[in-house]
C-alpha positions as CSV (number, residue, x, y, z in Angstrom):
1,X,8.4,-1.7,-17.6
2,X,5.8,-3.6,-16.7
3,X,3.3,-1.6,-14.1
4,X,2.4,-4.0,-11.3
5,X,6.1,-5.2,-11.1
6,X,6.8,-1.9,-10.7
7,X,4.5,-0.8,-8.4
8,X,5.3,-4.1,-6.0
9,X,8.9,-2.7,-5.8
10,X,8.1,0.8,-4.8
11,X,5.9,-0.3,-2.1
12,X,8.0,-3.6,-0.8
13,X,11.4,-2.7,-1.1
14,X,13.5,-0.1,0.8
15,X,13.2,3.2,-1.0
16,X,16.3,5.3,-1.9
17,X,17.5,7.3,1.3
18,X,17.2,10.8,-0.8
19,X,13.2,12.1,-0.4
20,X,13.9,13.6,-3.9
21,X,15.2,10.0,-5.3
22,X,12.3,8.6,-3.7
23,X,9.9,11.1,-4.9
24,X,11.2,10.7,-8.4
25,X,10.9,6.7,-8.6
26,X,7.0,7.7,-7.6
27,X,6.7,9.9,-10.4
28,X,7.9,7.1,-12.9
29,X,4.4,5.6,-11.7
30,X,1.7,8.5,-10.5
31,X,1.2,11.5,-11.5
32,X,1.6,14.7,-8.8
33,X,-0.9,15.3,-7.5
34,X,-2.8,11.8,-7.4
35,X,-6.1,11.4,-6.3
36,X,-6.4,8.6,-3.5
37,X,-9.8,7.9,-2.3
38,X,-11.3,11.4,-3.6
39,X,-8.9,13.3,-2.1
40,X,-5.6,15.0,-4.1
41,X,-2.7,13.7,-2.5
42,X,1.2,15.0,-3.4
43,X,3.5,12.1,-4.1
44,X,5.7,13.2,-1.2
45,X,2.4,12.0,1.1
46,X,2.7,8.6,-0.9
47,X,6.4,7.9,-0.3
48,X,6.0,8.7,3.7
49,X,2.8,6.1,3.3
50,X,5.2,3.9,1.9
51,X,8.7,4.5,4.3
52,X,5.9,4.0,7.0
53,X,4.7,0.8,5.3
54,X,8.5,-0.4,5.1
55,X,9.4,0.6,8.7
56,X,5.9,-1.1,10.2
57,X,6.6,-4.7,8.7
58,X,9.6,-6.9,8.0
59,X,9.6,-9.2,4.9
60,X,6.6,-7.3,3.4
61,X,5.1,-9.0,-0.1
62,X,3.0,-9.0,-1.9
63,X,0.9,-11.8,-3.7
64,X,-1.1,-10.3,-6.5
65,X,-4.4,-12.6,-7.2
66,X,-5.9,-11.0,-10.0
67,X,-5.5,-8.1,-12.2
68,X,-7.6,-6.8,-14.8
69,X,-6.3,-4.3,-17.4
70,X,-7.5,-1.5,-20.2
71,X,-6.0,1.3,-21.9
72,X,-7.2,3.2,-19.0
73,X,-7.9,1.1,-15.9
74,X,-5.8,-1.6,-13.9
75,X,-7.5,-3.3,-10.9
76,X,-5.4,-5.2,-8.7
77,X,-6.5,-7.7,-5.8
78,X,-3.7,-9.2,-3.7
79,X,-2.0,-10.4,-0.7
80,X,-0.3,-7.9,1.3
81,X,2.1,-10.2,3.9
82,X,4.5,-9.4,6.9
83,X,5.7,-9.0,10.1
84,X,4.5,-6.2,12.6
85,X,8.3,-4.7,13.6
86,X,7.0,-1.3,14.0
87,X,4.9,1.4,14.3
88,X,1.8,1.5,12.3
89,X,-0.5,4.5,11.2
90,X,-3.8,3.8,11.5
91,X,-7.7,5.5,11.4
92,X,-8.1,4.3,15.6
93,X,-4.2,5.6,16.0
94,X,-0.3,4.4,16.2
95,X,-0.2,0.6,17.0
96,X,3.2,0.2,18.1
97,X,5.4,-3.5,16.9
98,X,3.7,-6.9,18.0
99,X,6.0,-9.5,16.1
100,X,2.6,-10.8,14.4
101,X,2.5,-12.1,11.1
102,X,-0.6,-10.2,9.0
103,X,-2.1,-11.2,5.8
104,X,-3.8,-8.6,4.4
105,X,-6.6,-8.7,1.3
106,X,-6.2,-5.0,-0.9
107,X,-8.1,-4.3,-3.9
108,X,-6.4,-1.4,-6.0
109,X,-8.6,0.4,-9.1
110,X,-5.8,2.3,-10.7
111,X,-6.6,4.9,-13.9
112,X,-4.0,5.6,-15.8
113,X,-3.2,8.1,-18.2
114,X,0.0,7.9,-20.2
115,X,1.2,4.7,-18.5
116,X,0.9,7.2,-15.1
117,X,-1.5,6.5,-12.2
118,X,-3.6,9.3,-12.0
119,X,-6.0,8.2,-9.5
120,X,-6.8,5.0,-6.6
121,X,-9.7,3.8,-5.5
122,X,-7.9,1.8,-2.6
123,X,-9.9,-0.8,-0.6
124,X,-7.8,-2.5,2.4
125,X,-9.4,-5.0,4.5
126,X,-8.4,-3.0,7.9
127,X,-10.6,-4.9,10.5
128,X,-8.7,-8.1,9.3
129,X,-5.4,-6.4,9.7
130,X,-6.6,-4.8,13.5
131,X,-7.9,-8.5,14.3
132,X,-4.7,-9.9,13.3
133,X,-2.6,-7.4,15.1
134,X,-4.7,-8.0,18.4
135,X,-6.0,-4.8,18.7
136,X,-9.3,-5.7,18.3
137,X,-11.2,-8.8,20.1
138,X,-13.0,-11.2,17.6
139,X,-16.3,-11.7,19.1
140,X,-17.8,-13.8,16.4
141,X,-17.6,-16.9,17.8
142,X,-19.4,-17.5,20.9
């Protein structure tokens, strides 16, 4: 099984109905708990990330740029792509469907431990995404 393929999948395609099905095709990949960010997070907060992910855009992709891989570490840079259909979870609150396309630039530092993800360092460029979505102004220009 190849990782990133994987991991594409489980964050891009629907997710089984079942919360346990769904919770087990996240333990294929991460261990429980994984730490995001610093912070221990249970896979069952990962798969509502991800069912929030699925239910907030349509035609979600994404285009991976580079990756870089050890025994231990995989980074990942991509593309995150798709249409605003639904309500999104966000630090400055809920942004509710705008129809708007988003392209968003993600860089993942994965460590891994027996082919598992133990821990993320996740970097999402948001104020792109908030621009994007309208919900923000872009003052730069004028």
């Amino acid at each position: 099984m190849d990782l990133v393929e994987y991991l594409i999948g489980l964050w891009t395609k629907p997710l089984p109905r079942s919360d346990s099905d769904a919770l087990a095709a996240f333990c294929d990949a991460y261990a429980d708990p994984v730490r995001v960010n610093g912070v221990d997070t249970p896979l069952a907060e990962l798969v509502k990330r991800a069912r929030m992910l699925q239910r907030a855009f349509a035609d979600l992709t994404l285009e991976l740029v580079e990756r870089i891989e050890t025994p231990t570490r995989l980074v990942i840079v991509f593309w995150q792509h798709g249409r605003h259909v639904g309500t999104l979870e966000t630090p400055i609150g809920e942004i509710k469907a705008t129809g708007r396309e988003v392209r968003i630039q993600t860089i993942d530092v994965l460590t891994l431990r027996d082919r598992r993800i133990t821990e993320v360092f996740v970097v999402a460029d948001n104020l792109a995404l908030l621009l994007q979505l309208g919900v923000l102004a872009d003052t730069s220009s004028g």
